[in-house]
C-alpha positions as semicolon CSV with decimal commas, in nm:
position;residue;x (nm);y (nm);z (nm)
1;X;0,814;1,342;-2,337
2;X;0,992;1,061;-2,504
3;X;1,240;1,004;-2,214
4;X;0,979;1,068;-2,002
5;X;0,791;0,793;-2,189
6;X;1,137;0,545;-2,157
7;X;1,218;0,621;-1,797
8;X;0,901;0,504;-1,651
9;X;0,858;0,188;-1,893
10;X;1,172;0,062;-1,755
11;X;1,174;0,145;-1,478
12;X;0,851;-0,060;-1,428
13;X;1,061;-0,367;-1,435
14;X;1,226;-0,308;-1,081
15;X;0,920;-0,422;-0,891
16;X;1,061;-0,805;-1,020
17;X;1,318;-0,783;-0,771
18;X;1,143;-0,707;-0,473
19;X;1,022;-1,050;-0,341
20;X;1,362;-1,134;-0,303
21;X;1,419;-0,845;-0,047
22;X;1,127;-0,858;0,109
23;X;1,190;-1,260;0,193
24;X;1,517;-1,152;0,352
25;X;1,354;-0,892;0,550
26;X;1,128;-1,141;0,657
27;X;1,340;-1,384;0,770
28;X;1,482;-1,111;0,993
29;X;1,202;-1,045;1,190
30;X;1,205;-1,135;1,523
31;X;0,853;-1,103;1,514
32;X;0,785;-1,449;1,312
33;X;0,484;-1,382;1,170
34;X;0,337;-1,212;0,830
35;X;0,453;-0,818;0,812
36;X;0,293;-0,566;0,599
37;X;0,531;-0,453;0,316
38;X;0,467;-0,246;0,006
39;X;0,496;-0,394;-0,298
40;X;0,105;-0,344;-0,438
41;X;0,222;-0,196;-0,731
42;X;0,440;-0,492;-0,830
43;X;0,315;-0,605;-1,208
44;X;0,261;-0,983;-1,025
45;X;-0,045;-0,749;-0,824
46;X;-0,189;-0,629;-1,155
47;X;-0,193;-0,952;-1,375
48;X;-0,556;-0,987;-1,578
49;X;-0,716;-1,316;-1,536
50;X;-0,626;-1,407;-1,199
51;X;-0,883;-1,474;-0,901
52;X;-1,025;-1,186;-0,758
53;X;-0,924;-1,273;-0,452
54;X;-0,824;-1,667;-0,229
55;X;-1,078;-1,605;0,038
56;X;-1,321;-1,414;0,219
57;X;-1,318;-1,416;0,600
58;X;-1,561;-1,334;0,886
59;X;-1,364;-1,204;1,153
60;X;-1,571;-1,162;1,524
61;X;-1,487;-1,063;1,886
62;X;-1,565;-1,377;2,101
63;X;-1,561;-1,312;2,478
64;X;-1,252;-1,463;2,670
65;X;-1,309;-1,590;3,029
66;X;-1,071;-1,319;3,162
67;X;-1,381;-1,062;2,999
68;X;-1,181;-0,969;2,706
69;X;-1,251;-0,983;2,326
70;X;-1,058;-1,154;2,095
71;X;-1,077;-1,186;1,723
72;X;-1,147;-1,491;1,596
73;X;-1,232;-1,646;1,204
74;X;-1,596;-1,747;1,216
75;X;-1,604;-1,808;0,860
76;X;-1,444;-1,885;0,532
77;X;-1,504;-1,917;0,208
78;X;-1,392;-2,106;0,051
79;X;-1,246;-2,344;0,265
80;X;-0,945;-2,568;0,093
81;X;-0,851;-2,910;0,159
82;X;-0,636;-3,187;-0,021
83;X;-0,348;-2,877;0,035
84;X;0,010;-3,020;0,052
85;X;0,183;-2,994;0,388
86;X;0,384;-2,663;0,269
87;X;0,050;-2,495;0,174
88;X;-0,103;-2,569;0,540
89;X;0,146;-2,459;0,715
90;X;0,167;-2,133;0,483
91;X;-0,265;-2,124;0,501
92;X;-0,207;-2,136;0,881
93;X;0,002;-1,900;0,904
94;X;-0,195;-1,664;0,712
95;X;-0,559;-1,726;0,927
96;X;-0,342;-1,687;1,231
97;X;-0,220;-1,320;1,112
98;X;-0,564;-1,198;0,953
99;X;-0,744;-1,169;1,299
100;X;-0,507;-0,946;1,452
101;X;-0,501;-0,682;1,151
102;X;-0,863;-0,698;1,137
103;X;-0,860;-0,546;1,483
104;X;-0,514;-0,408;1,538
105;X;-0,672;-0,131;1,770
106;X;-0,630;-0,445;2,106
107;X;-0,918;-0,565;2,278
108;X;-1,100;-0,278;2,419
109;X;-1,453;-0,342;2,297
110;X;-1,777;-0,355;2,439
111;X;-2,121;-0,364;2,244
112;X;-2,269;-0,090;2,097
113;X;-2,604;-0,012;1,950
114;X;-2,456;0,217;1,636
115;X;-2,149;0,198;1,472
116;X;-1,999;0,384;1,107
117;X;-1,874;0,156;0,911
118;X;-1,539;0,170;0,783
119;X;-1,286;0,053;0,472
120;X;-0,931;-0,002;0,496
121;X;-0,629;-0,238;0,414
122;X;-0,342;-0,380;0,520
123;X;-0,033;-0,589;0,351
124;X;0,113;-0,931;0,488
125;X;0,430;-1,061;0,340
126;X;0,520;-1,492;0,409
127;X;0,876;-1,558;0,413
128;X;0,906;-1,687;0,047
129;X;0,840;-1,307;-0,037
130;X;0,492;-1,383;-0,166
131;X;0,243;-1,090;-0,077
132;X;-0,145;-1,045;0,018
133;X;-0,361;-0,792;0,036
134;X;-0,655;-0,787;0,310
135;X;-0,931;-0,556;0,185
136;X;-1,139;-0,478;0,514
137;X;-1,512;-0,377;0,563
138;X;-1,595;-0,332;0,952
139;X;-1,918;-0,290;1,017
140;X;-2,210;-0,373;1,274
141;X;-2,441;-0,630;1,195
142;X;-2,797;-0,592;1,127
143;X;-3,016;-0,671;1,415
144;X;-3,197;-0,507;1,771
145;X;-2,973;-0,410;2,112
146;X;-2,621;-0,376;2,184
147;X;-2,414;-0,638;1,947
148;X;-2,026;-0,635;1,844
149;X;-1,870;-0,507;1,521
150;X;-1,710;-0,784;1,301
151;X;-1,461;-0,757;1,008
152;X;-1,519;-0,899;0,626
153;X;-1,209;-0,957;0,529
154;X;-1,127;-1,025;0,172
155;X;-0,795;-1,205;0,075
156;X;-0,618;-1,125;-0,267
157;X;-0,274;-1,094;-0,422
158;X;-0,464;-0,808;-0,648
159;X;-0,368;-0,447;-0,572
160;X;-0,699;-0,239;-0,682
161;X;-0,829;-0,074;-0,323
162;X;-1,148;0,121;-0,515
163;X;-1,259;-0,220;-0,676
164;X;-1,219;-0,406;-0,366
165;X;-1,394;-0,146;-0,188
166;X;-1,727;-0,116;-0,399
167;X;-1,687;-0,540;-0,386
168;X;-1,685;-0,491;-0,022
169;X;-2,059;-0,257;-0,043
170;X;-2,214;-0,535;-0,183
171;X;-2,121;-0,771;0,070
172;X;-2,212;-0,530;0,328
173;X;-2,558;-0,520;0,153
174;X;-2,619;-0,838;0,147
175;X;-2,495;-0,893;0,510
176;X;-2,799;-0,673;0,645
177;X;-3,044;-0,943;0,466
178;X;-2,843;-1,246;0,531
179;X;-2,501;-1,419;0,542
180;X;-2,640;-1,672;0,296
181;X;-2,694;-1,388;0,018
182;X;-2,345;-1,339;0,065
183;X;-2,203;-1,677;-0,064
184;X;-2,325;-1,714;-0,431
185;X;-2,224;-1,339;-0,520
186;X;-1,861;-1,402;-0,374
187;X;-1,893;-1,763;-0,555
188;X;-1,936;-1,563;-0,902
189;X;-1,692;-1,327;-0,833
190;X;-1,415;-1,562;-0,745
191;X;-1,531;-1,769;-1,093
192;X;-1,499;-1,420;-1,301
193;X;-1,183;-1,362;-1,430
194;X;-1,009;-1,037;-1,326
195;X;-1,022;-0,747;-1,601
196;X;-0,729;-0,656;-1,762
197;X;-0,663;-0,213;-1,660
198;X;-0,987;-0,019;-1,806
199;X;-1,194;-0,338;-1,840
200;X;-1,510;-0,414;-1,670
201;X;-1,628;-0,770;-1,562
202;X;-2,001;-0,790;-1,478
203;X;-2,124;-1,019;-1,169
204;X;-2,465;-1,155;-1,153
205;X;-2,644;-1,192;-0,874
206;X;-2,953;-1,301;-0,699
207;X;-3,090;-1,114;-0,380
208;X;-3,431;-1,198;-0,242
209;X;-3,684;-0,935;-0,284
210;X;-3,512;-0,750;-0,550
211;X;-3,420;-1,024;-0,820
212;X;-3,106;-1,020;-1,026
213;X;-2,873;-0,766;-1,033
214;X;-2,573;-0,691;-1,254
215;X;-2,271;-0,538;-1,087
216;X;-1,976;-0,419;-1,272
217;X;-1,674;-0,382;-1,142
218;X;-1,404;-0,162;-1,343
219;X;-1,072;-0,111;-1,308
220;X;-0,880;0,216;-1,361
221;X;-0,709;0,224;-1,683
222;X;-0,379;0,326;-1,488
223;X;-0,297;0,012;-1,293
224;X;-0,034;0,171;-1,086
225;X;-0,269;0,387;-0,917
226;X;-0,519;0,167;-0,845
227;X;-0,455;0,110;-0,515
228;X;-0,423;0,510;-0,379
229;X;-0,633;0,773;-0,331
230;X;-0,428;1,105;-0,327
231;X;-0,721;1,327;-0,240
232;X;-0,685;1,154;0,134
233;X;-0,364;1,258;0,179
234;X;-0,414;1,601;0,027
235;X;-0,747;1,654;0,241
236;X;-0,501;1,612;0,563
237;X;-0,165;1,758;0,500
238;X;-0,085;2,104;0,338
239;X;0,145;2,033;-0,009
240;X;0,478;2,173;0,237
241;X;0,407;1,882;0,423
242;X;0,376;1,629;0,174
243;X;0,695;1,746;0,049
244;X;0,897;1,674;0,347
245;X;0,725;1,353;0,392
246;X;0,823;1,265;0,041
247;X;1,157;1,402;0,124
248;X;1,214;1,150;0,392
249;X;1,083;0,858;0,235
250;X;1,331;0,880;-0,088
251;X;1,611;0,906;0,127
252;X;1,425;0,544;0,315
253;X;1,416;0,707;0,691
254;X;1,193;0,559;0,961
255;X;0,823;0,751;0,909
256;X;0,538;0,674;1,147
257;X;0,172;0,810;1,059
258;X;-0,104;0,891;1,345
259;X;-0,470;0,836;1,286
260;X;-0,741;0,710;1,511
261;X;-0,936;0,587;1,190
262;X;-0,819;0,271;1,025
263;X;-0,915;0,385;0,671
264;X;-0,753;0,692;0,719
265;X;-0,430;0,536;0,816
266;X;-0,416;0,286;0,550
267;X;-0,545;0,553;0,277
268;X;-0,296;0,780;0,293
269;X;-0,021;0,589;0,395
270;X;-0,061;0,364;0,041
271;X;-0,077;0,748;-0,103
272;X;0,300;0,811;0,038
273;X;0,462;0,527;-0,077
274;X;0,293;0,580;-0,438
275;X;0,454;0,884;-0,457
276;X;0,798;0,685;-0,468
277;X;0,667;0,556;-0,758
278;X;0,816;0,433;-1,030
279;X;1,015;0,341;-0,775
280;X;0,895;0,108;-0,492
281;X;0,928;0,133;-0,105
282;X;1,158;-0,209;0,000
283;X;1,155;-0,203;0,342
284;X;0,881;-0,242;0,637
285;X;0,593;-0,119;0,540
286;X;0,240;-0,194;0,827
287;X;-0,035;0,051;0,728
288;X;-0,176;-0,032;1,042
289;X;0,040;-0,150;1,319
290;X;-0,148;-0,348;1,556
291;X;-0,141;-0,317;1,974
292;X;0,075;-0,611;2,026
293;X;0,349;-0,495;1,720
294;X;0,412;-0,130;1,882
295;X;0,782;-0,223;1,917
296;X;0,816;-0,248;1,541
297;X;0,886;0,161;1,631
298;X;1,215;0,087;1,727
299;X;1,325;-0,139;1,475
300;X;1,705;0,047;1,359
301;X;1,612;-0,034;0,984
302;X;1,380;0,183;0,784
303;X;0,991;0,166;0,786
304;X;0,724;0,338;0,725
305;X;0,404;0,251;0,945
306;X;0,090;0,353;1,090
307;X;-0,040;0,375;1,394
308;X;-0,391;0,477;1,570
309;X;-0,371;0,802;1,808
310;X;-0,443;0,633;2,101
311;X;-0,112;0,460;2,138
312;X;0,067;0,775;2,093
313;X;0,203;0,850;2,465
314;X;0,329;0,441;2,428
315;X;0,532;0,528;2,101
316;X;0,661;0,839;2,232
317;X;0,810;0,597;2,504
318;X;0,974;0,360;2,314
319;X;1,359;0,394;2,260
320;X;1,364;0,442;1,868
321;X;1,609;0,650;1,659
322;X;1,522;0,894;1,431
323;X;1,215;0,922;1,289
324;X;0,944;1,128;1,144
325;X;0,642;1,147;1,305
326;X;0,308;1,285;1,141
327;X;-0,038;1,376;1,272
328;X;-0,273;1,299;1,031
329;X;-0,597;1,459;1,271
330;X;-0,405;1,766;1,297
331;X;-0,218;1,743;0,970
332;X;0,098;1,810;1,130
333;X;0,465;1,684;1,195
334;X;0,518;1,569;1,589
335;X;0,865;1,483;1,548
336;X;1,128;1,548;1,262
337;X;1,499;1,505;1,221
338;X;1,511;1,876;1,109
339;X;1,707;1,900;0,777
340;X;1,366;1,748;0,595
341;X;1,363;2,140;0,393
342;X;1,690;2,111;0,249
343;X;1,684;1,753;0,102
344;X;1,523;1,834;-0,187
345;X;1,720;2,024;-0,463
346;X;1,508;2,375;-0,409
347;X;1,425;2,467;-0,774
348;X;1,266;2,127;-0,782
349;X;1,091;2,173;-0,444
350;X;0,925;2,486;-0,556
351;X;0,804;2,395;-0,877
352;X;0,647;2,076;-0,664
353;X;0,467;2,277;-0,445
354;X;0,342;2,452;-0,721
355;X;0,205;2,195;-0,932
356;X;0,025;2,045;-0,555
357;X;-0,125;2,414;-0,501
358;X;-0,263;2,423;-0,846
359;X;-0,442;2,121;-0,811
360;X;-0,578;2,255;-0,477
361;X;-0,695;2,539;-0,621
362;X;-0,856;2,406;-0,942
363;X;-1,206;2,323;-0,882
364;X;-1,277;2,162;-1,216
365;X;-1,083;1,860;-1,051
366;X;-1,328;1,642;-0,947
367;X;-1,263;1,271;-0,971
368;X;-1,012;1,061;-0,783
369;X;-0,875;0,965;-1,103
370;X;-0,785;1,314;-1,194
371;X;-0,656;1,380;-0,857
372;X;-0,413;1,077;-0,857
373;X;-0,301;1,104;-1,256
374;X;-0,181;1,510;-1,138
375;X;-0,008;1,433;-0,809
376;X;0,139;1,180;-0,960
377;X;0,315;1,355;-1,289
378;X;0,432;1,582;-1,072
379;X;0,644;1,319;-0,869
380;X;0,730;1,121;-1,180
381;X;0,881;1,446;-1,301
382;X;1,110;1,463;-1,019
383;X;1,245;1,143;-1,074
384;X;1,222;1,221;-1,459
385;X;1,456;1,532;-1,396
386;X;1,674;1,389;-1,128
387;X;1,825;1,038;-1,240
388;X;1,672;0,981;-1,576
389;X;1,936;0,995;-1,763
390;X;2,068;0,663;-1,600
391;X;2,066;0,439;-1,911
392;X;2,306;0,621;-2,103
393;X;2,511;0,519;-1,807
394;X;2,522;0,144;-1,789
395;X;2,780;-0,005;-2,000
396;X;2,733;-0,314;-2,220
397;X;2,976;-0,616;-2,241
398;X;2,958;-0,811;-2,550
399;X;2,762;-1,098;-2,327
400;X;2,456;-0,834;-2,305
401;X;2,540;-0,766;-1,951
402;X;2,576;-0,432;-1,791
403;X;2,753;-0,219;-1,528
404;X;2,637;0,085;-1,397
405;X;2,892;0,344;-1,396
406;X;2,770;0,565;-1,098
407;X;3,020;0,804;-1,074
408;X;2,982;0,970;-1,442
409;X;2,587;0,928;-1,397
410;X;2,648;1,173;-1,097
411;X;2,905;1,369;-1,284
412;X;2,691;1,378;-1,569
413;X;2,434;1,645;-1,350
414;X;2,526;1,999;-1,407
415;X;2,369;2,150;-1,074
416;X;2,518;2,100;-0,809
417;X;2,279;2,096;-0,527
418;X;2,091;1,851;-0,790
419;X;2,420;1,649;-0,784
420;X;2,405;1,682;-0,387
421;X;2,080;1,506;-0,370
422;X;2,127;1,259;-0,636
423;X;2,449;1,085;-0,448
424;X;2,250;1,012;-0,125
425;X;1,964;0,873;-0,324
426;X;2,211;0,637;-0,599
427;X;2,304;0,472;-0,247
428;X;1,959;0,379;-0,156
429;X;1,789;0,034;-0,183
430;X;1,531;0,135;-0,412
431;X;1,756;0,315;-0,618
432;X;2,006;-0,017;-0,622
433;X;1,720;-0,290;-0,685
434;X;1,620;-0,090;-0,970
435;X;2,018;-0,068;-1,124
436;X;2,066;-0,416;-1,078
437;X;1,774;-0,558;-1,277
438;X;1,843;-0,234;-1,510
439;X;2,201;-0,413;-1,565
440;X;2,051;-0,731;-1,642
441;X;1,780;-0,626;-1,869
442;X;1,901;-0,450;-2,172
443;X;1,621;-0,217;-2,284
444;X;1,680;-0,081;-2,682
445;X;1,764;0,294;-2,693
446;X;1,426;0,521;-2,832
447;X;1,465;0,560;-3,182
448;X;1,743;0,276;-3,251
């Protein structure tokens, strides 16, 4: 337990690095615009006392002359001015990108007299490595006849999807009575201060017909799972499945998830890279690709992306390397290298899929909580039993400096096919941003 205990509290600390990567990445995209990249459980995500979130967007399809819809911001709250010339540009930037993850899935719309609403996220990342989250309600406004969906779209550097989400019911609520309800409730939100892990904040607010109402807003007391729901990931894929998923993703490979629904997309694709944790997915990460990004698929660097089912026969035709490819409707793999069962050391495999069957077959599981505190010990473990014993493997200078000696941390693992495993990961970036702020932050031995 106690090196348990150790392992993940410093570990913890590697998310610090990560803007720096990301930035780089960035700046290598031929794209030039905002990418989603992971990074929402980065401790900057989590901070108590921030805003809840920098603004809250309208997002509608306005007809083009050509007949096509396009997204376009029809309102914001609140709107900034006096900014200096770097924040406009970098504000700009950011209302140019929001429309086109709002409604990634291209312009064929046409009005409609019902519509299920639906919840989901996405990540943008500005080439200073600075990251926002866009927490997404798209719904169909209230009203007689044949009328288009639009998108509220709240902007936050906070990671905390199940917050966000029951902040995004009330603004649907208040949307069916009117978009002026909706201003003073996200006016005291924005002037509440964000609740430290396990703390509540409570938000008053006045609707017409109903008086004041009291809303409290909690978040989990385990801030690095705020932002996942296991269960969707588990309701889709058999525990086998997650496993070579998992499998490919520690190693960084090129993973592409297929889903017609947004929310499912962006659910469970936050749910695979939490598994990683406490380590932290560097590289491209676009829970939701949009229509005009589809070449992202053939980017040579790792990523791990989703995309809806639609645009399947178009990925299938784009000239990309490797890659795993999973069906999220059918809950299985399209597309596979092929050596995804024998990357994992077996003993650890098995006692994986155990741990992932029990919870499937224990009904007295019931809340997403419990769901994501299991699936996650049993990933933690992993990384607990592979590569935890890296600290007794960096060695000090007199300056408080240290180097990592990698070859006796892999010597130091008596199995072999545990030893086999443990060399391809050490040479991974997640593995290396981790070492390097381990060798720069001295952390004092349990006990000493």
């Amino acid at each position: 337990a106690s090196i348990s205990n150790f392992f993940r509290r410093s570990l913890r600390r590697s998310g610090r690095r990560e803007g720096k990567e990301e930035a780089s990445a960035a700046e290598n995209n031929p794209s030039r615009m905002p990418q989603g990249k992971a990074g929402e459980r980065s401790s900057v995500l989590y901070s108590a006392g921030q805003f809840f979130f920098e603004y809250l967007v309208v997002v509608s399809l306005k007809k083009m002359s050509d007949g096509r819809y396009e997204p376009k911001i029809t309102y914001q709250f609140p709107k900034r001015e006096n900014l200096l010339k770097g924040q406009k540009e970098e504000e700009e930037r950011l209302l140019q990108a929001i429309p086109l993850f709002c409604f990634p899935d291209g312009n064929n719309w046409a009005p409609v007299t019902e519509f299920t609403s639906e919840t989901f996220s996405f990540v943008l990342t500005n080439v200073d490595g600075s990251r926002k989250i866009g927490y997404c309600r798209r719904l169909l406004p209230s009203g007689r006849g044949v009328r288009l969906p639009e998108v509220f779209c709240i902007i936050s550097c906070l990671g905390c999807f199940g917050l966000f989400s029951k902040i995004l019911d009330e603004v649907e609520k208040r949307r069916q009575i009117s978009m002026a309800v909706i201003y003073p409730f996200m006016q005291g939100l924005r002037e509440s201060p964000f609740p430290a892990p396990g703390k509540t904040v409570t938000i008053k607010s006045f609707i017409p017909e109903s008086g004041t109402e009291l809303i409290e807003l909690t978040r989990p007391v385990d801030a690095h799972l705020e932002h996942v729901e296991f269960q969707a990931l588990l309701q889709r894929l058999s525990p086998h499945l997650i496993l070579h998923i998992f499998a490919s993703a520690v190693l960084e490979r090129r993973l592409i998830f297929l889903a017609e629904e947004l929310s499912v997309l962006s659910q469970c694709i936050h749910a695979v890279a939490a598994l990683l944790y406490p380590f932290t997915w560097a590289h491209t990460y676009i829970p939701v690709v949009p229509e005009c990004l589809l070449d992202t698929v053939c980017c040579p660097t790792p990523f791990m992306v989703g995309i809806q089912m639609r645009h399947l026969e178009r990925v299938l035709d784009q000239p990309m390397e490797e890659a795993l490819i999973v069906d999220l409707c059918e809950g299985k793999i399209l597309r596979a290298v092929g050596d995804e069962e024998e990357i994992l050391p077996i003993k650890l495999q098995n006692e994986m899929l155990t741990s992932l069957n029990r919870h499937n077959n224990n009904n007295n599981v019931h809340t997403s909580e419990q769901v994501n505190t299991l699936v996650s010990e049993a990933f933690v473990q992993f990384f607990v039993r592979m590569v935890g014993h890296y600290a007794s493997h960096i060695k000090w200078s007199k300056t408080g400096s240290g180097t990592f000696q990698e070859r006796a941390f892999c010597k130091a693992i008596a199995s072999k096919t545990n030893r086999k495993f443990v060399k391809k990961f050490v040479k991974t970036n997640m593995f290396s941003l981790f070492i390097e702020e381990a060798e720069k932050s001295r952390i004092p031995q349990e006990g000493k």
